[in-house]
C-alpha angles and dihedrals in degrees: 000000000000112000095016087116098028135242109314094249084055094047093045082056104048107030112005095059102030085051113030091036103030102031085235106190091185095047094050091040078063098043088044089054095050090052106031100093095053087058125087114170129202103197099193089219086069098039099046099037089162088066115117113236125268135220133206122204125182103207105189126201132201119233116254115244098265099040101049084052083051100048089041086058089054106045093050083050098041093046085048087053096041090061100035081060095040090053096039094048106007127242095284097057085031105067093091084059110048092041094057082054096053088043095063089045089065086045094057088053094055100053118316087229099080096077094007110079107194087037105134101158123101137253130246093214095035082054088043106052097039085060087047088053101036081054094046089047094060097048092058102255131133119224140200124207127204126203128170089204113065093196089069092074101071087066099038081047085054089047097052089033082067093047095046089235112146130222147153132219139216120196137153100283094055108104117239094254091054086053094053094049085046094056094044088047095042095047086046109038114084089197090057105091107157132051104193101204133190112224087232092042106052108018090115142010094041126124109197112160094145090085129074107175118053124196127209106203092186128014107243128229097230097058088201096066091046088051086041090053087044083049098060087079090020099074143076110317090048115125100165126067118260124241110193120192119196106196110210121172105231114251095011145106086282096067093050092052093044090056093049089053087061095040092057095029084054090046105049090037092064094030106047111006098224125103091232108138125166118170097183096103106063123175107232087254094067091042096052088046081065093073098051 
């Protein structure tokens, strides 16, 4: 139905800015009415009615001393290099950029070392979800944990290996047989207690029942990915209630990103009613936010 919605310029005009920038409830009740038959939503809640609840926790963590110097060095540097970008090539040809500088500002937040070589200090959130785990683990529960960055994992495996947890772990390079036999061992083993999971590797076409606790290292731009990874325990087949912690480092990067998640999901959620949420087309306001 080309032009049922306008031109883009048009559309922008009337629907994207009045109601992304201004909050505009009579422009999106319009926009709402002109989409709304061509919308049919399946909200699992009312399709699986058997399902046990589930429950979602934000833990946050403060910054040690020398990684939050550490993050606050950055931050002045990154947000000098993000505008200097910005005025020598403009936003547009700018994004790879500044998203290479966010990106080492999460890192940062998950443990400095992991772009930082002669790094030996520790990490809040590294401290903070081993005692989640060590805690899960002796009331009985199994538990998946989510990271975007793979290179996380040696240090979280050192971590459970002192604390004779044990645990398995699925990435990209693990072949798809590997992954099956993971699944199976991991479900049916009652010694296996932690699933250690790659946002690209598990986001979808796992069954993993066996948990009943899920971890979310590092909060993910695209919100539907992060809900996809929770719904690998959470599905049919699930008998126990589900507990979800979302780890965010207190006054970082995360927070921001945390609070952009609810702004869009919110968004899209009265405006569309559909869980759609992709955070991957930021204005140059809300990027900009990132580095406050």
């Amino acid at each position: 139905m080309p032009g049922y919605l306008f031109g883009y310029r048009k559309f922008k005009e009337l629907y994207e800015m009045p109601i992304v920038r201004d909050e505009d409830r009579m422009a999106m009740k319009k926009l709402k009415m002109l989409i709304e038959p061509f919308i049919l939503r399946r909200i699992k809640t009312e399709v699986l009615t058997e399902l046990p609840d589930k429950t979602i926790t934000i833990l946050h963590n403060e910054m040690e001393e020398e990684q939050q110097r550490i993050y606050l060095s950055y931050l002045q540097q990154a947000k000098q290099e993000a505008m200097s970008e910005i005025n020598s090539n403009g936003f547009e040809k700018s994004q790879i950029k500044i998203l290479a500088l966010l990106m080492r500002l999460r890192q940062i937040c998950c443990h400095p070392s992991l772009f930082i070589n002669n790094y030996n200090g520790e990490s809040s959130k590294l401290t903070q979800c081993i005692e989640v785990i060590k805690d899960a683990v002796a009331s009985g529960h199994k538990i998946l944990l989510f990271s975007s960055y793979t290179a996380m994992f040696p240090r979280i495996e050192k971590e459970l290996t002192a604390q004779n947890i044990a645990y398995c772990k699925l990435t990209g390079q693990t072949k798809v047989g590997e992954r099956i036999k993971l699944v199976d061992e991991f479900n049916e083993s009652p010694d296996l207690k932690v699933f250690l999971i790659s946002l690209k590797a598990g986001g979808t076409g796992l069954n993993l029942i066996g948990a009943d606790m899920v971890i979310h290292y590092d909060p993910w731009w695209n919100l539907s990915a992060e809900n996809q990874a929770t719904d690998r325990t959470y599905r049919i087949g699930q008998k126990k209630n589900v507990q979800v912690y979302k780890l965010i480092t207190k006054n970082s990067i995360e927070e921001r990103i945390y609070e952009l998640q609810e702004r869009k999901a919110k968004l899209i959620d009265n405006m569309l009613s559909t869980n759609e949420t992709f955070l991957n087309k930021l204005s140059k306001e809300e990027i900009m936010e990132l580095f406050k």
